[in-house]
C-alpha positions in Angstrom: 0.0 0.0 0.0 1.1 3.8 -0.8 0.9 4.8 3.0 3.5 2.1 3.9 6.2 4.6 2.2 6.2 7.0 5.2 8.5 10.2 4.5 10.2 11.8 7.4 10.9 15.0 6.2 8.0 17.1 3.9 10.5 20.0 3.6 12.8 18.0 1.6 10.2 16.7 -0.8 9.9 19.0 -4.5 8.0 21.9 -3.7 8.3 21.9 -0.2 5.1 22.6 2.2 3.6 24.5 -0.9 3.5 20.7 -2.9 0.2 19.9 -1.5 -2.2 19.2 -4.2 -5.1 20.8 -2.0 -7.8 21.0 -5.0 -7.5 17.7 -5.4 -7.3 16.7 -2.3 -10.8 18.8 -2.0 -12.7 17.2 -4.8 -11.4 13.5 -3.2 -13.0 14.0 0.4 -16.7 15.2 -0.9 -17.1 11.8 -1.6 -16.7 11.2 2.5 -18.6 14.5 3.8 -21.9 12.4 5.1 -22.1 11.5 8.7 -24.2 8.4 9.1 -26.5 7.8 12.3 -26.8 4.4 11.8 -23.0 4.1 12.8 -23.0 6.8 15.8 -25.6 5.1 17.8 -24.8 1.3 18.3 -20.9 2.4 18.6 -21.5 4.7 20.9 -24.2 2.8 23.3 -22.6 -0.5 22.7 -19.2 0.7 24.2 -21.2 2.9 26.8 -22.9 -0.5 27.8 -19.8 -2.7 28.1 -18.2 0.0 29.6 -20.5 0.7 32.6 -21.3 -3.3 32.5 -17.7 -3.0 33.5 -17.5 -0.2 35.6 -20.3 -1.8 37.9 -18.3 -5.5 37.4 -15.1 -3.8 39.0 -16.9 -1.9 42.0 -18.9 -5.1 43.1 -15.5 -7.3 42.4 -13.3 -8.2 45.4 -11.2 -4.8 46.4 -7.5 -4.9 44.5 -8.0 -8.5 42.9 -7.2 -9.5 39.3 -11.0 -9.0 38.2 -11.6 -5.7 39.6 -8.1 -4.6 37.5 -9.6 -6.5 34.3 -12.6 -4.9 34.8 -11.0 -1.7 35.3 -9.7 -1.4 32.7 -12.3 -2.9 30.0 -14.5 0.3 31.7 -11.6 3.0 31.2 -11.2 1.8 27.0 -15.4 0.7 26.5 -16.2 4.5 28.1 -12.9 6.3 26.7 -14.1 5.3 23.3 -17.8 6.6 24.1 -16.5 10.5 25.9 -14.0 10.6 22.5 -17.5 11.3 20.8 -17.1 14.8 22.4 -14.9 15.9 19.7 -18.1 14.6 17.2 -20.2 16.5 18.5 -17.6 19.6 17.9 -17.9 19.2 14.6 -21.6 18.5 13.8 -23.4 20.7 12.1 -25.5 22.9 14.8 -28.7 22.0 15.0 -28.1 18.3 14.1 -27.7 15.1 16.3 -29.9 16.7 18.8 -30.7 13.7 20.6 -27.3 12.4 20.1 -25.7 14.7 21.9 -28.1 14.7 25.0 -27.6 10.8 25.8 -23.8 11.4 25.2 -24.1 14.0 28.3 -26.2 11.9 30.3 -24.2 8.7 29.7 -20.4 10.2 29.1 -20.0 14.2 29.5 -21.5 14.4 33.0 -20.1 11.4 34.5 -16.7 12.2 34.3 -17.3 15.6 34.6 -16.8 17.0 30.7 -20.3 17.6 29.8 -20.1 18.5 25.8 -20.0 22.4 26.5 -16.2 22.1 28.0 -15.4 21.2 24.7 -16.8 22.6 21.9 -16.3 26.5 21.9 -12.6 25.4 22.5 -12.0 22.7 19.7 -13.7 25.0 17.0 -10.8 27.5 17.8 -8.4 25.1 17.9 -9.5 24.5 13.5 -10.1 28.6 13.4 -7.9 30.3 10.6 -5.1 32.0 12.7 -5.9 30.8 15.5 -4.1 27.3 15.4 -0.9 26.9 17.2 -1.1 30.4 18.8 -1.4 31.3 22.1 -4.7 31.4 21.8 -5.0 27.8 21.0 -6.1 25.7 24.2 -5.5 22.2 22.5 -1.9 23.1 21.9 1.2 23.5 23.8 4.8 23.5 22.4 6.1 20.2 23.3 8.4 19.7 20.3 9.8 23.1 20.1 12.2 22.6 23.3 12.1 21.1 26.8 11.1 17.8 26.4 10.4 16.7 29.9 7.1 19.0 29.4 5.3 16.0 28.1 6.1 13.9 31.0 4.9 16.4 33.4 1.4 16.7 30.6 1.0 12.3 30.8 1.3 12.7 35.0 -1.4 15.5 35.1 -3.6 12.8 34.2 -3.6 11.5 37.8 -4.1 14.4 39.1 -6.8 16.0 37.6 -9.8 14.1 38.8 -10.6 15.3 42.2 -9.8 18.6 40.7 -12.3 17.9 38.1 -14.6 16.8 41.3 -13.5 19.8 43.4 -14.8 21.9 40.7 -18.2 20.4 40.1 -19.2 19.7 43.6 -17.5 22.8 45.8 -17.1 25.8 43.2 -20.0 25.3 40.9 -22.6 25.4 44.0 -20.7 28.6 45.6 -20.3 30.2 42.3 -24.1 30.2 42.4 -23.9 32.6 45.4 -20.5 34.8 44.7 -21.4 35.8 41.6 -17.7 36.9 40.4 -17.0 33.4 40.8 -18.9 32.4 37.8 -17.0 34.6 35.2 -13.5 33.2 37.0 -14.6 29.5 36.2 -15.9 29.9 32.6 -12.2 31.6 31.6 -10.1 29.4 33.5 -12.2 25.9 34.7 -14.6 25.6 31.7 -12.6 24.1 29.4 -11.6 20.5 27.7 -8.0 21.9 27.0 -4.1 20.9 27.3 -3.1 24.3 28.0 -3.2 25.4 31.4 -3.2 28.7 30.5 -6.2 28.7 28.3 -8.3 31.8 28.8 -11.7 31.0 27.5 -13.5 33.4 25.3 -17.3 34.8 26.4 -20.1 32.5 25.6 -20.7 32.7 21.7 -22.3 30.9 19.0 -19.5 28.6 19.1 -20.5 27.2 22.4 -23.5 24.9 22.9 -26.3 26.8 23.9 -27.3 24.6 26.9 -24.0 25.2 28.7 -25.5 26.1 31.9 -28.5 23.4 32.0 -25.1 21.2 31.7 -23.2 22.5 34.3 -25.9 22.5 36.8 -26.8 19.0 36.3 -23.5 17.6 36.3 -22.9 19.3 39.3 -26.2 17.9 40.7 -25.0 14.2 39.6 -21.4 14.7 41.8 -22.6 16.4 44.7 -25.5 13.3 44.5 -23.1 10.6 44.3 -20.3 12.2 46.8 -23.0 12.3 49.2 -24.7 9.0 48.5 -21.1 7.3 49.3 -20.4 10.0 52.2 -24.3 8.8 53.6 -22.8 5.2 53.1 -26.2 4.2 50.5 -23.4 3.7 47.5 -19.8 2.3 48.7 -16.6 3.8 48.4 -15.7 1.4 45.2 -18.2 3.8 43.2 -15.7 6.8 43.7 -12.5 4.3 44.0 -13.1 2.7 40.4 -14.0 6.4 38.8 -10.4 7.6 39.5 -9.0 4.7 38.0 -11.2 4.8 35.4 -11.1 8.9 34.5 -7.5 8.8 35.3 -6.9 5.6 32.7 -8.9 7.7 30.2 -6.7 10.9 30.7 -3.6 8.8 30.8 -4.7 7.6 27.2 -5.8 10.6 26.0 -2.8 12.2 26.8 -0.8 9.9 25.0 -3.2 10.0 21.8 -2.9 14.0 22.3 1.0 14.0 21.8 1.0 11.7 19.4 -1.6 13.9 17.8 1.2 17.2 16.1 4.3 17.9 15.9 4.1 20.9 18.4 6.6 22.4 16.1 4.9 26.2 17.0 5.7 28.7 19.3 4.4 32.4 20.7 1.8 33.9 19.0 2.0 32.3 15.8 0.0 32.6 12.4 0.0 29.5 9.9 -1.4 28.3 6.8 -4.0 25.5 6.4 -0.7 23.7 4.9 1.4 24.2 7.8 -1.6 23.0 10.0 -1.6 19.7 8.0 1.9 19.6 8.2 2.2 19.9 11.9 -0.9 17.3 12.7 0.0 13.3 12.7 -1.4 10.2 11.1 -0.8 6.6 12.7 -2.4 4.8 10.0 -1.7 1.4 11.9 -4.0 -1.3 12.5 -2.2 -2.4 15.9 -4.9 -3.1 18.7 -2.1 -0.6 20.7 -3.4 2.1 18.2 -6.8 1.9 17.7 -7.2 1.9 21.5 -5.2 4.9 22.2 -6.6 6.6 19.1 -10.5 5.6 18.7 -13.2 6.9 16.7 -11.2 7.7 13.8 -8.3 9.9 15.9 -5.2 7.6 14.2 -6.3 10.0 11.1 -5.6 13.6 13.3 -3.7 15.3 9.7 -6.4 13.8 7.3 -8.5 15.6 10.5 -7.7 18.7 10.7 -7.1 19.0 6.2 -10.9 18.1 6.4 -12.2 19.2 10.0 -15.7 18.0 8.6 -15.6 14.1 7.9 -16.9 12.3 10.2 -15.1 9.8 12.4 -16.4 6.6 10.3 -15.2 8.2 7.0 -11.6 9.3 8.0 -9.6 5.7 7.0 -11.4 5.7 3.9 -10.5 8.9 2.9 -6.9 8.5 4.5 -6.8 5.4 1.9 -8.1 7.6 -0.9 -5.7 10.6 -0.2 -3.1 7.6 -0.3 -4.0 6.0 -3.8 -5.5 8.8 -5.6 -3.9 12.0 -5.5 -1.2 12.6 -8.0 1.8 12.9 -6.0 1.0 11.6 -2.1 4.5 12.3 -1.0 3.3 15.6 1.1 0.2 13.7 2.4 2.0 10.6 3.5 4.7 12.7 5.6 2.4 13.1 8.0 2.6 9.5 8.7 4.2 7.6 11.6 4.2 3.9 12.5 2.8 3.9 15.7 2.1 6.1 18.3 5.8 5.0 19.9 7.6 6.6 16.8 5.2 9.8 17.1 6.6 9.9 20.9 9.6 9.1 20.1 10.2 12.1 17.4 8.4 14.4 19.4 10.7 13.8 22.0 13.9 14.2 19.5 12.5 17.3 17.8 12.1 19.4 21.4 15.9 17.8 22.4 16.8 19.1 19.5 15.7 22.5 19.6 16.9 22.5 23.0 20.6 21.8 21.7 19.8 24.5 19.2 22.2 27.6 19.1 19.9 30.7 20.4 20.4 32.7 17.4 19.5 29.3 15.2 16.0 29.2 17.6 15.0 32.5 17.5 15.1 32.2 13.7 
């Protein structure tokens, strides 16, 4: 197959980053524009169904025994595969997938405590013309441009981000309903689905779903309930033991899928082309189980992604497989292309060592 023939380098190709054939590239992925229903549902509730099947397998199974870790871990790839959806729900059309997206919130966003509003303003900004790579972009962070042990410290965060994500919901949400300042602080700055820290959120716009607050409130309803339930000893402690490892499992993977996701080649307050995006943005066309549990619902294909922010998630490795066989010269498209999500690591890891090593004059260029 074309896409075996990964190149390394798309500066070195003939015509450099401006080779892309984009207008044919264009006319290729109309032919994958359509989402499908019929495929969104039964993925979505049959890994919401083995994964809570799980979930409630592991918190009635022995305390620390080999079938509450199996179980564990079934629940934390069944329901990591059914919150990905979040970034489906991005992209849909407004107005669309109505119901779709209210039975994802009940049965993925509010549970672990990313009801679809965290992420939707923030992800359309993170495709927005100018916007990509820039400090104003919340899904990105430098990682290959120098100081590589940042993406160690990104995979550990993963642990500890759930009891902030529960100290949010059931302490600061309620007061925030009383100090009123409160509210503005945790839309800019704990309202977000974001890898950048820093992120300060924009006002609510169109870009956000409208039902942000009817979200917040009920998700903050469902934690305070179940904190309490366990505190008033009518649900056991395994309820809130086997979410950690369950949300922490899912941020562990995500954040692995995240860096494997670009290059992280930009720094400052950046402005690139659509090219560059592509460019920057990482395919791991592989079939390993490996990858297509750290990567579901079409996230292996994050460059065919972001060339064609629309396809849905069922369509992306058959357009990734058209892109391959049917533009004229796939050299461009194919660099984008790394074996696995080890050699995606692995050159993210050399390309911030060596801008590290890299003379400050050379780095500043």
């Amino acid at each position: 197959m074309a896409e075996q023939g990964i190149v390394d380098n798309a500066a070195a190709l003939p015509g450099g980053t401006g080779g892309f054939p984009m207008a044919e590239a264009r006319v290729i992925a109309r032919r994958f524009a359509d989402p499908d229903p019929k495929i969104y549902w039964p993925d979505f509730l049959i890994s919401a169904a083995i994964g809570w099947g799980a979930f409630t397998g592991a918190v009635i199974a022995a305390p620390f025994s080999l079938a509450q870790a199996a179980l564990t871990l079934i629940a934390a790839f069944a329901l990591f595969r059914a919150v990905l959806f979040t970034h489906e729900l991005a992209h849909l059309k407004k107005g669309t997938f109505g119901v779709f997206r209210f039975v994802w919130n009940i049965f993925a966003g509010m549970p672990f405590l990313v009801p679809s509003y965290s992420y939707t303003g923030v992800h359309i900004d993170h495709h927005r013309p100018g916007v990509y790579g820039s400090t104003r972009d919340g899904e990105y962070v430098s990682f290959g441009a120098g100081a590589p042990w940042r993406t160690v410290g990104y995979v550990l965060l993963s642990f500890v981000l759930p009891p902030l994500l529960l100290v949010r919901f059931v302490l600061l949400t309620p007061l925030s309903w009383i100090v009123r300042p409160l509210r503005k602080v945790i839309w800019r700055h704990m309202s977000s689905l974001a890898i950048d820290l820093t992120y300060d959120r924009h006002p609510q716009n169109k870009d956000d779903d409208e039902t942000w607050l009817i979200q917040e409130t009920a998700t903050a309803f469902l934690a305070i309930g179940v904190v309490a339930a366990v505190a008033a000893g009518r649900l056991p402690l395994a309820v809130l033991g086997v979410w950690y490892a369950v949300t922490a499992t899912i941020l562990f993977a995500n954040s692995i899928r995240t860096l494997g996701a670009h290059a992280y080649r930009f720094s400052g307050d950046v402005s690139v082309s659509k090219t560059e995006e592509f460019l920057d943005s990482i395919n791991v066309p592989s079939e390993d189980l490996a990858s297509k549990l750290i990567a579901p619902v079409g996230l292996r294909f994050h460059a065919t992604h972001h060339l064609f922010p629309a396809t849905p998630y069922h369509n992306l490795p058959k357009l990734h497989a058209a892109l391959a066989s049917e533009l004229s010269d796939p050299r461009v498209y194919l660099s984008t292309s790394r074996r696995s999500f080890l050699h995606a690591l692995q050159t993210l890891w050399a390309d911030a060592r060596a801008a590290d090593n890299r003379p400050p004059a050379m780095a500043a260029e």
